[in-house]
N, C-alpha and C positions, 0 to 999 in steps of 0.2 A: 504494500500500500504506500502510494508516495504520500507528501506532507499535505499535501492539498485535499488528499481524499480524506488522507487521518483528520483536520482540520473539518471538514464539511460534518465527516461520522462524530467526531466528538462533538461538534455542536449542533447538532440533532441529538444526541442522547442526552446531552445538558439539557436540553430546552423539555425535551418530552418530559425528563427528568423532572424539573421546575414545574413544567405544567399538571403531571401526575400529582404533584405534593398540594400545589394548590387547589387540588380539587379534592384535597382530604381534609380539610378544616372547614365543618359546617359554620364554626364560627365570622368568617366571614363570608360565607356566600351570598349577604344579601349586599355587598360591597362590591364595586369596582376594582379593575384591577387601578388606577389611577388612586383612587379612595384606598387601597392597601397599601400605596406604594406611600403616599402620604404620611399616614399612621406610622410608617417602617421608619420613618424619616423623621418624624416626633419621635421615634420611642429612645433614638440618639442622643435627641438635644430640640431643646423649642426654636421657630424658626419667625419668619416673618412672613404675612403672606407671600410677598413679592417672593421669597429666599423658595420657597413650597413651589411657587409657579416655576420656578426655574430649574430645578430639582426633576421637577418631573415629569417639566417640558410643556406646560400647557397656558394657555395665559389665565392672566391673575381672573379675570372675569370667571372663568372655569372653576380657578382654584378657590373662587371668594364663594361659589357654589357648594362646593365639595365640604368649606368648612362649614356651613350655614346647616348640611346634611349634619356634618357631622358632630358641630355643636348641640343641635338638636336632640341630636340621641344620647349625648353626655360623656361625649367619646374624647372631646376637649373642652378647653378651656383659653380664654384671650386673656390677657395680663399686658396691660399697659406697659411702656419702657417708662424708667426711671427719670433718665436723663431727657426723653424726646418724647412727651404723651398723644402725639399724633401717630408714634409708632404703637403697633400690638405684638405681641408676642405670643403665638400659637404653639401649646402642651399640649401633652395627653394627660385627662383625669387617672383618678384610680381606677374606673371603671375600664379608660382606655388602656391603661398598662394591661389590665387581666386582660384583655381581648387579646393583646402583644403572647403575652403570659400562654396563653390557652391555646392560641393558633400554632406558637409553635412549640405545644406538646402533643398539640393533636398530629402534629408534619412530622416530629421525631417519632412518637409513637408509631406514627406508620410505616415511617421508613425503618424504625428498626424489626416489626413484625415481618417486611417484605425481605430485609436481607437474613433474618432468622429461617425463615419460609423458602425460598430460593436460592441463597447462595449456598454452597458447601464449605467446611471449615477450610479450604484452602484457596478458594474464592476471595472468603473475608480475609484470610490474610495477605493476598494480594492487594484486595480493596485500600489495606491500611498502609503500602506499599507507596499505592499510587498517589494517595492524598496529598503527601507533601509535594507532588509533581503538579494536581490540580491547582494546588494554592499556588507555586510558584506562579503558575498562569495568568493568575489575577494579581499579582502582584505588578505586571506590567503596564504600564501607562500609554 
C-alpha cells in the first residue's frame, strides 16, 4: 500500500471511527453536530461569542442561535467580563459539564465493550502499539 492509499484508508477509518462513537451517546442526540462541537469547546475554557463562531466556523449570527438553544436548556451560562461589560463570557453550567461528563462515558463505554467484543488479546496489544503513532499525527500543524 503506498502513502496515499494508507493516508485515504486511515482517514476513512478515523472518521467512520468518530462517527460510530457519536452515535453512541443518547445524550446528545437531540444536538447538532455544531451545538457538540460548541459545548466540546466550553468544557476547555469559557469563550466569547465571537471566539465560539470562529472555532467552529460558522458566523456569530448562527452561533448567537446555538447559544440562545442552549442557554435555554441550562446547558450554559453568560458572565459579563470584568474589565469590558459589553463583553460576555460563555460557560458550561453544572448541568453542562455532566452532559460533557456522560457523553463521554457513554463513547468510552462503548468503545471499550466493542474492542472487548472484537478484538483478540493481540489485536489490543497492537492497538496500544499504534496509539502513540496516532497521537504523533495530531501533533502536526
Amino acid at each position: 500500500m503506498d502513502t496515499i492509499e494508507l493516508a485515504s484508508s486511515l482517514r476513512s477509518a478515523v472518521s467512520n471511527l468518530h462517527k460510530g462513537l457519536r452515535k453512541r451517546s443518547d445524550s446528545v442526540k437531540d444536538y447538532s453536530m455544531t451545538e457538540i462541537e460548541t459545548i466540546a469547546h466550553l468544557s476547555r475554557s469559557s469563550q466569547l461569542p465571537t471566539e465560539l463562531a470562529a472555532l467552529t466556523r460558522i458566523t456569530t449570527q448562527s452561533m448567537s442561535q446555538i447559544l440562545k438553544k442552549l442557554e435555554g436548556q441550562g446547558i450554559i451560562k453568560r458572565t459579563p467580563a470584568k474589565d469590558d461589560k459589553r463583553k460576555v463570557y460563555i460557560s458550561l453550567t453544572a448541568s453542562g459539564r455532566k452532559l460533557v461528563e456522560k457523553t463521554r462515558y457513554d463513547r468510552d463505554e462503548w468503545l471499550k465493550n466493542a474492542i472487548e467484543k472484537v478484538l483478540t488479546d493481540k489485536e489490543r496489544d497492537l492497538l496500544v502499539k499504534v496509539l502513540p503513532l496516532l497521537c504523533k499525527l495530531i501533533e502536526i500543524k
